[in-house]
N, C-alpha and C positions, 0 to 999 in steps of 0.2 A: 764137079759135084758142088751143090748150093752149099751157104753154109746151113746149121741149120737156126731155127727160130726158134728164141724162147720163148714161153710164155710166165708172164709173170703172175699167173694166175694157179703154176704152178705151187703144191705143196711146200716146196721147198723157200718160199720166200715168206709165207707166213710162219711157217716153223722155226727156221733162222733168216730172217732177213737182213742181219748185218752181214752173217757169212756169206748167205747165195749173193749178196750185190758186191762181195769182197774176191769173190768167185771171177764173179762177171767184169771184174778191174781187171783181174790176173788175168784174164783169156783176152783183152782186147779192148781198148777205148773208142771202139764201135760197135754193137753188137745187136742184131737183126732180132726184134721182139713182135711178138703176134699180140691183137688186142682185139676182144669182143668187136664185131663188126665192122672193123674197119680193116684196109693191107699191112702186110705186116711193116714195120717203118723203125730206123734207127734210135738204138738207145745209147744217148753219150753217156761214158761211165765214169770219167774223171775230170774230177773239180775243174783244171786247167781248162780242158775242152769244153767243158761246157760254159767256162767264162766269155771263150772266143765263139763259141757258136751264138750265143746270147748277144753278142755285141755285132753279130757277120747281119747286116741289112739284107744276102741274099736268103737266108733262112727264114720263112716264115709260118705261123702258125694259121692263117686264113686264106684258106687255096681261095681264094677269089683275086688273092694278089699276086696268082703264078699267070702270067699269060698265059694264052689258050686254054685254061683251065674250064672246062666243061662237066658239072656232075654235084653228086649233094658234098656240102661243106661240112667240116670236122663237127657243129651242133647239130647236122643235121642226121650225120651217121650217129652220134652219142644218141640224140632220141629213139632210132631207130632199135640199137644193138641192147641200149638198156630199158626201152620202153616205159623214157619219162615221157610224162604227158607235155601235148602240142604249146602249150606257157610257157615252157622252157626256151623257147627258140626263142622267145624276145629276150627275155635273162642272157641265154649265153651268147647272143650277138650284140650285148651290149658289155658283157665281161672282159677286165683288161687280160683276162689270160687268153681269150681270142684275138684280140687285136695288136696288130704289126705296127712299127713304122711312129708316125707321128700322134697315131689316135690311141696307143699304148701309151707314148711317153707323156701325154696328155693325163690321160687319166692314172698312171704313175703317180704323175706331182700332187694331183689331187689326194690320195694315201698315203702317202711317202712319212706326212708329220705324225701318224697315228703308231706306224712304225720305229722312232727315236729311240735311242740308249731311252732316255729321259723316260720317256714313257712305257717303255715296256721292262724295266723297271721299275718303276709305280704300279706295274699291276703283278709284279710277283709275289707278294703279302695272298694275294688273292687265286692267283694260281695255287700258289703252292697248299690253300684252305680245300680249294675244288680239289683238288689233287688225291689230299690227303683223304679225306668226304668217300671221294668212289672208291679210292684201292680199302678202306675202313668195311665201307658197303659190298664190292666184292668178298674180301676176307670173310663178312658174316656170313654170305651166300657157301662158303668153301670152295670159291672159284667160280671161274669163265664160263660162258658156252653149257 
């Protein structure tokens, strides 16, 4: 018997999503998830593992760089299953979160400084103003949704 798929589109991860992904630790540090238009495909669920799969060269995020790979690429199923418009495909194939290998760690270095202690830091004064601004703004509304 397969196992089976979640979806994390399920109720239960907006509802509690610390507990369903606290769930999802306890039942397995692999675990088979379904997403709007695409196969269903692995979700690593602990820190550790996801350190090592982030660093493992055979894993990658742009099937163009699995040989033999014949068919549409991970931007081209997101356009498809969420019905952004055809602009998107230049965006998300220039996106570091598409790209594997050296043209990631490329464009890595290039953000990397925006991300510092030092910096992000310096905009917590400013988070925490925004922050405060919407949950104020909600409050008046009497809530979400």
């Amino acid at each position: 018997m397969a196992e089976p798929i979640v979806s994390l589109m399920n109720s239960e991860f907006s509802e509690d999503p610390v507990g369903a992904y606290a769930r999802l630790r306890e039942r397995a540090p692999l675990v088979r998830i379904g997403h709007p238009g695409g196969p269903p495909v692995w979700l690593i669920t602990r820190n550790e593992d996801v350190k090592a799969a982030l660093s493992d060269p055979r894993l990658v995020v742009n099937h163009d760089n699995v040989p033999g790979h014949h068919g549409p690429g991970v931007v081209d199923r997101m356009i498809e299953a969420y019905g952004l418009p055809e602009e998107f495909r230049d965006y998300g194939a220039a996106n570091m979160m598409f790209q594997d290998g050296a043209d990631h760690a490329r464009l890595r270095r290039l953000v990397t400084p925006a991300f510092s202690v030092r910096r992000i830091k310096a905009l917590r004064p400013r988070m925490e103003q925004i922050s405060a601004e919407l949950l104020d703004a909600l409050a008046a509304k009497g809530g979400a949704i």
